[in-house]
FIMAR-595857 format. One line per 4 residues: number of its first residue (from 1); their letters; for each residue x, y, z of C-alpha. Coordinates in nm, 3 decimals. Example, Ala and Ser with C-alpha at 12.3 -4.5 7.8 and 13.67 -1.06 7.14 Angstrom:
BEGIN
1> AS> 1.230,-0.450,0.780; 1.367,-0.106,0.714
***
This chain:
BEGIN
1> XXXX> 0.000,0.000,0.000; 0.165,0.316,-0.094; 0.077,0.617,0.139; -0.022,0.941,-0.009
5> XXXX> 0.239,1.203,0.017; -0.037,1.457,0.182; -0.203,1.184,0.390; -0.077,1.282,0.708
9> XXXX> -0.108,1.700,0.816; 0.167,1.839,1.034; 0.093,2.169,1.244; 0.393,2.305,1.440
13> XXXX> 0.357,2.555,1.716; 0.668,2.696,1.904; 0.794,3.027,2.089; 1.050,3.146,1.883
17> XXXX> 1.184,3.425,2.098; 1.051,3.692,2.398; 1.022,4.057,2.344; 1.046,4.255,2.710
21> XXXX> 0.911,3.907,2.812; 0.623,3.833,2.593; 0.656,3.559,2.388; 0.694,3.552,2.023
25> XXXX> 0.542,3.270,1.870; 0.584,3.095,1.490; 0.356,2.845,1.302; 0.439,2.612,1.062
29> XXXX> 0.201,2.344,0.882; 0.338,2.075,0.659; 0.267,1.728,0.546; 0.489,1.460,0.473
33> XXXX> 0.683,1.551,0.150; 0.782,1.879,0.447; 0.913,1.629,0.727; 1.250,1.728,0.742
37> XXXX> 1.532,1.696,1.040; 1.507,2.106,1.094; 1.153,1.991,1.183; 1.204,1.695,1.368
41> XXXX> 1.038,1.663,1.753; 1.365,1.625,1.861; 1.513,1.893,1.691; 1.242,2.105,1.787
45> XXXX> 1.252,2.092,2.191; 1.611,2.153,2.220; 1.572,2.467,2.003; 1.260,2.576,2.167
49> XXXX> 1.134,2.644,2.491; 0.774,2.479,2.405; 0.630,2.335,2.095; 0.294,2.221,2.035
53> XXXX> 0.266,1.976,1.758; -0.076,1.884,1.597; -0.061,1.562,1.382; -0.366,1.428,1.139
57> XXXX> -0.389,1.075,1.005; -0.632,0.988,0.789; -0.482,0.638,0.684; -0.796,0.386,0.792
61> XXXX> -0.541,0.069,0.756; -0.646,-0.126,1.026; -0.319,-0.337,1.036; -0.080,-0.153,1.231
65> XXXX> 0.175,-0.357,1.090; 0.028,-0.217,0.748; -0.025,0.131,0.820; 0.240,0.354,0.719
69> XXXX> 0.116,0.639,0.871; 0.146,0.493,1.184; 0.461,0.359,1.138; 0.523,0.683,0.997
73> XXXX> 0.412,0.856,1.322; 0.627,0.613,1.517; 0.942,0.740,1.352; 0.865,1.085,1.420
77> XXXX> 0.717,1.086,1.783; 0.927,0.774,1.878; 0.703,0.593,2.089; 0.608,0.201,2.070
81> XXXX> 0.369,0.101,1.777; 0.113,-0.048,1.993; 0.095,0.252,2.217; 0.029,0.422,1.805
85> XXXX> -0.236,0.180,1.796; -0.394,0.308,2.086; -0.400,0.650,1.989; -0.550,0.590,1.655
89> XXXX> -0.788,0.365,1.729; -1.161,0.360,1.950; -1.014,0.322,2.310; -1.190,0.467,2.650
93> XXXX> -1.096,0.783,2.754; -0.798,0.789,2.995; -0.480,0.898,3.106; -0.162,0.648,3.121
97> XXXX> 0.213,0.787,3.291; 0.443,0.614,3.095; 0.836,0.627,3.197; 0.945,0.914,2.935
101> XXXX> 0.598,1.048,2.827; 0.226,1.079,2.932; -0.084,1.007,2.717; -0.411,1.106,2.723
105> XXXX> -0.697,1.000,2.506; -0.944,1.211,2.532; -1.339,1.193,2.345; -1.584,1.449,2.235
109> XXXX> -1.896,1.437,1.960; -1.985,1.685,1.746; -2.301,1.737,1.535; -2.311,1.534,1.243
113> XXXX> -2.608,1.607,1.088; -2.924,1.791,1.190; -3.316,1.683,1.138; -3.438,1.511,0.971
117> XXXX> -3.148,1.261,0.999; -3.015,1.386,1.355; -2.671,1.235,1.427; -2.320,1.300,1.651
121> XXXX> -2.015,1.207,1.566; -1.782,1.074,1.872; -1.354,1.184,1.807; -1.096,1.070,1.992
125> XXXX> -0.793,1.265,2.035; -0.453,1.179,2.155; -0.219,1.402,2.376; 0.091,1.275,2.416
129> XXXX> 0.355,1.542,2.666; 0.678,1.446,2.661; 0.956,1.687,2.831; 0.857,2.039,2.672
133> XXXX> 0.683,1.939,2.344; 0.270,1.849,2.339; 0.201,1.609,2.061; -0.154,1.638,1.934
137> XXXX> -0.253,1.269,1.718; -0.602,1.251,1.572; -0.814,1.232,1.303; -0.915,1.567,1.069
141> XXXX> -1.186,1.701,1.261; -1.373,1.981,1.073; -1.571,2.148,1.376; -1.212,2.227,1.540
145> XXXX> -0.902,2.305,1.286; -0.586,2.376,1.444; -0.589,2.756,1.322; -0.868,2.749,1.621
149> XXXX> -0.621,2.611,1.896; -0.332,2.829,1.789; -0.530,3.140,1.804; -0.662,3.005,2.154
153> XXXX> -0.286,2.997,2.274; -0.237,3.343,2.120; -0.498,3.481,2.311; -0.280,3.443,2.639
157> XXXX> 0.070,3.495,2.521; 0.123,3.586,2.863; -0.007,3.288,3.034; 0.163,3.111,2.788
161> XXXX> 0.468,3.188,2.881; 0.416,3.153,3.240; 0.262,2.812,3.242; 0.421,2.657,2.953
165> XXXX> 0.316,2.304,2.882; 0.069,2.320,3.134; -0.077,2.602,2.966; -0.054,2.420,2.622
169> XXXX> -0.240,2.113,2.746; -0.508,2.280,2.967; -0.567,2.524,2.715; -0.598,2.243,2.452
173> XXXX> -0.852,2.014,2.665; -1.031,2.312,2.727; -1.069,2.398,2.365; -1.224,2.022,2.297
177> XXXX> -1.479,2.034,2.557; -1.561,2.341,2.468; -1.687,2.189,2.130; -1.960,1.991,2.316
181> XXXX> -2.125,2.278,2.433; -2.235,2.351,2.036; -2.405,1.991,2.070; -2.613,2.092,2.408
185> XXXX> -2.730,2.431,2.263; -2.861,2.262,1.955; -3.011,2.053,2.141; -3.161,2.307,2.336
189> XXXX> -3.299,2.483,1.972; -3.416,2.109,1.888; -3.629,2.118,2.204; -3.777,2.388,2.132
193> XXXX> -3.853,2.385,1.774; -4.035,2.025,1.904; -4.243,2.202,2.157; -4.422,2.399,1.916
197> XXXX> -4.450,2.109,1.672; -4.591,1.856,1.894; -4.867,2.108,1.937; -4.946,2.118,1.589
201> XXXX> -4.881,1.757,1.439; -4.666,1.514,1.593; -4.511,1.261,1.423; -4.328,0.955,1.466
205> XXXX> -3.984,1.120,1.289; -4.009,1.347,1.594; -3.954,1.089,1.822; -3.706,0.902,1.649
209> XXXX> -3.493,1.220,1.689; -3.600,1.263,2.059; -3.514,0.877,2.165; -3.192,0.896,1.965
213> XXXX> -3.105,1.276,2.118; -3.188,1.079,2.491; -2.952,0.759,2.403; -2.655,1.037,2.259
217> XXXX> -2.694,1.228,2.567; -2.596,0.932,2.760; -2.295,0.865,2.536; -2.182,1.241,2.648
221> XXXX> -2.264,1.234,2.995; -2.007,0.901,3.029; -1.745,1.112,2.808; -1.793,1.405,2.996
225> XXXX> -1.777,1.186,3.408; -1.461,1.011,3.187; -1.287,1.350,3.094; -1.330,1.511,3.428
229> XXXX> -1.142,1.176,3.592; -0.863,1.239,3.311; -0.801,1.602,3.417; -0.828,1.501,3.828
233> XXXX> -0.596,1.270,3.767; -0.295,1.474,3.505; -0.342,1.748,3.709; -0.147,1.544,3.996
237> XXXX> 0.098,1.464,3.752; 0.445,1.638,3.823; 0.428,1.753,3.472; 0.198,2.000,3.527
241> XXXX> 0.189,2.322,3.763; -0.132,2.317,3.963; -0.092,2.747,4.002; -0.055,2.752,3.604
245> XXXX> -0.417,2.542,3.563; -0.722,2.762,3.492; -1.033,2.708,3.722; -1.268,2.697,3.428
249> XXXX> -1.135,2.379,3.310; -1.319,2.172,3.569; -1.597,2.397,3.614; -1.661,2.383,3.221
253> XXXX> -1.707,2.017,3.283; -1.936,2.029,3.554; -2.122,2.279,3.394; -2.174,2.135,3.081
257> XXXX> -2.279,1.753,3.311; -2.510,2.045,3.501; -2.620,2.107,3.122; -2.665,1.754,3.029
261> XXXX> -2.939,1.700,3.371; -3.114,1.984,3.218; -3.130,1.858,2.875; -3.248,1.516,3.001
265> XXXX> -3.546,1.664,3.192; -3.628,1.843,2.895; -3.650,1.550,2.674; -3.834,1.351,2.953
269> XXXX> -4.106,1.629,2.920; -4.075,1.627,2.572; -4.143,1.284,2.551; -4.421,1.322,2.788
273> XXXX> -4.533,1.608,2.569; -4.527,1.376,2.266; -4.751,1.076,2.420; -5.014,1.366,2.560
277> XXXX> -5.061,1.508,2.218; -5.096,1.191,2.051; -5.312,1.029,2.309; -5.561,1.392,2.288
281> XXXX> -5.502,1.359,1.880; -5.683,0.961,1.912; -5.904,1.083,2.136; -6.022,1.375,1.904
285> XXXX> -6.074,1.103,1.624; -6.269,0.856,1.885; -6.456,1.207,1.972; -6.556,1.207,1.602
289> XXXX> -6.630,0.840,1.525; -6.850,0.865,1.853; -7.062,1.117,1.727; -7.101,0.966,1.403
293> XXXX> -7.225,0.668,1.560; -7.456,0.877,1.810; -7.613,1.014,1.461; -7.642,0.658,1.324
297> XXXX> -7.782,0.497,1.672; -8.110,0.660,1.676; -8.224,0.549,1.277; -8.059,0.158,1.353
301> XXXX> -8.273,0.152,1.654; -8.561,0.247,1.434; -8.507,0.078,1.140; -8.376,-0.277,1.378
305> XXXX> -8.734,-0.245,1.588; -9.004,-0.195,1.285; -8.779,-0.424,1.055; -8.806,-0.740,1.272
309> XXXX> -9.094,-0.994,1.146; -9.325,-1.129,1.395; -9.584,-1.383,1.350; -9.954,-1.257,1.241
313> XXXX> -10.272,-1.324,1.484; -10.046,-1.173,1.776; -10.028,-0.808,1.813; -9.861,-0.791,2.115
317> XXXX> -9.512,-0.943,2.017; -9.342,-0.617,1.946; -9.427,-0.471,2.243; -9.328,-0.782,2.473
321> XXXX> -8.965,-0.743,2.254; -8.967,-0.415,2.348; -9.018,-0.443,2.734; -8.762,-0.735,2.734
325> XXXX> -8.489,-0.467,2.599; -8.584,-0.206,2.804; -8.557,-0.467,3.104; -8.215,-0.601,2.995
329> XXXX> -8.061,-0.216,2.938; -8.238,-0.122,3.257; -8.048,-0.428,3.458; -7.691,-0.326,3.291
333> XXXX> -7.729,-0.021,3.391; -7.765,-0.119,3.755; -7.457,-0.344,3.752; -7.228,-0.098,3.602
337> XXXX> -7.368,0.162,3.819; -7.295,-0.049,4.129; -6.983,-0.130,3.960; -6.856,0.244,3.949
341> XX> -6.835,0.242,3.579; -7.039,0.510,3.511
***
């Protein structure tokens, strides 16, 4: 299998030099015709004080052994080819210390596609911190290009400098959860878009979308519990500087599981919502058949009492046929009277 020379995207982020203390910063993206020693991880941290390094694969060999990209990525990141594996592949969100380096894998969905067809997508990225360069391994992710992330660290040249690769990292994770917030206000829009359309004409497409939206919501309420674990535990890592980690990071994850409860109860009632209006749209048509029938009851009883035949030379059948149904209507109503069910 030969491997496309601009398979695999390489984004470079490093601070080049300090100006009365604030950092200057450079940016370089490449693929991997542009993979050359000057360029090289290695390279790199000795000649920088931090570098941030954002790698895409899109090679969907599923042979490692196969999968020149990833042996690719080996040779440039120098780690083991099953720990590759890992990265590139569906694992649970976690974070691993390893002797020289530590990896996270970290998970976030993203909207898909909208209504009629509502779906989420579920990425995985990789973070792998080793000394003072941040390697960034995942797949090309549309909703979050890396011009995004490396105007986020602009933002804060200052902090940057200060915090360094805790900055870089926190910063980073921050970024990605961020993304799931675009999923919860949609959601929110979905909602109530719904309301108003269950009041009109409910339909079964509806709640498709609102039993899928309730069994997605689960799928980012365990990614969410999973990343906030992740950054408890890296943030006791001796990598990072607990006085260089920004408050909102955890409190963006609770908010957005805070979010998630409110969500839920809205699609509950939703639900709920759903059923109500259907149930009061059948009973509108059993309100209509009923008084259809109530129009047709009165001419069947007619037309079933003078259409019966009776034998001649006794003129008092009809009316003994017509005591004997007035008798047996007269006892049913007793019993279900008795009975409470009327």
């Amino acid at each position: 299998m030969k491997l496309r020379e601009n398979s695999m995207k390489v984004s470079y982020y490093y601070i080049k030099d300090e100006i009365h203390g604030r950092p200057i910063t450079e940016t370089r993206h490449s693929d991997l015709s542009g993979l050359t020693e000057e360029y090289h991880p290695k390279r790199l941290s000795s000649k920088y004080a931090y570098v941030f390094i954002d790698i895409q694969i899109e090679n969907e060999e599923k042979n490692i052994e196969q999968n020149e990209e990833a042996l690719r990525l080996k040779e440039l990141v120098d780690i083991p080819l099953d720990i590759i594996e890992e990265i590139i592949t569906d694992q649970r969100p976690r974070a691993d210390n390893y002797v020289d380096f530590l990896l996270i894998l970290f998970k976030y969905l993203t909207i898909r596609s909208k209504t009629p067809n509502f779906e989420l997508k579920e990425h995985q990225v990789g973070v792998l911190i080793r000394d003072n360069v941040v390697f960034s391994i995942h797949k090309p992710i549309k909703s979050l290009p890396i011009e995004t992330v490396f105007r986020r660290f602009n933002k804060y040249p200052m902090k940057m400098a200060k915090g360094g690769i805790t900055f870089l990292v926190t910063s980073y994770l921050d970024l990605i959860i961020d993304q799931m917030y675009h999923v919860l206000e949609y959601w929110t829009e979905m909602i109530t878009n719904y309301e108003l359309k269950t009041i009109k004409e409910p339909d079964e497409s509806m709640l498709y979308d609102i039993l899928k939206s309730r069994h997605y919501l689960l799928d980012l309420v365990k990614i969410l519990q999973a990343n906030r674990e992740i950054i408890n535990s890296i943030l006791k890592s001796e990598i990072f500087s607990k006085e260089d980690v920004p408050p909102e990071l955890d409190d963006h994850v609770r908010h957005l599981l805070d979010e998630c409860d409110i969500v839920r109860d809205l699609l509950t009632q939703l639900t709920n919502m759903y059923y109500a209006s259907d149930s009061a749209k059948l009973n509108a048509t059993m309100k209509r058949l009923t008084f259809i029938t109530s129009l047709l009851l009165v001419p069947s009883l007619i037309a079933g009492i003078f259409g019966m035949n009776f034998f001649t030379g006794q003129p008092y059948q009809m009316l003994i046929v017509v005591v004997i149904m007035v008798l047996i209507i007269s006892i049913l109503l007793i019993y279900f009277k008795r009975k409470d069910f009327l």
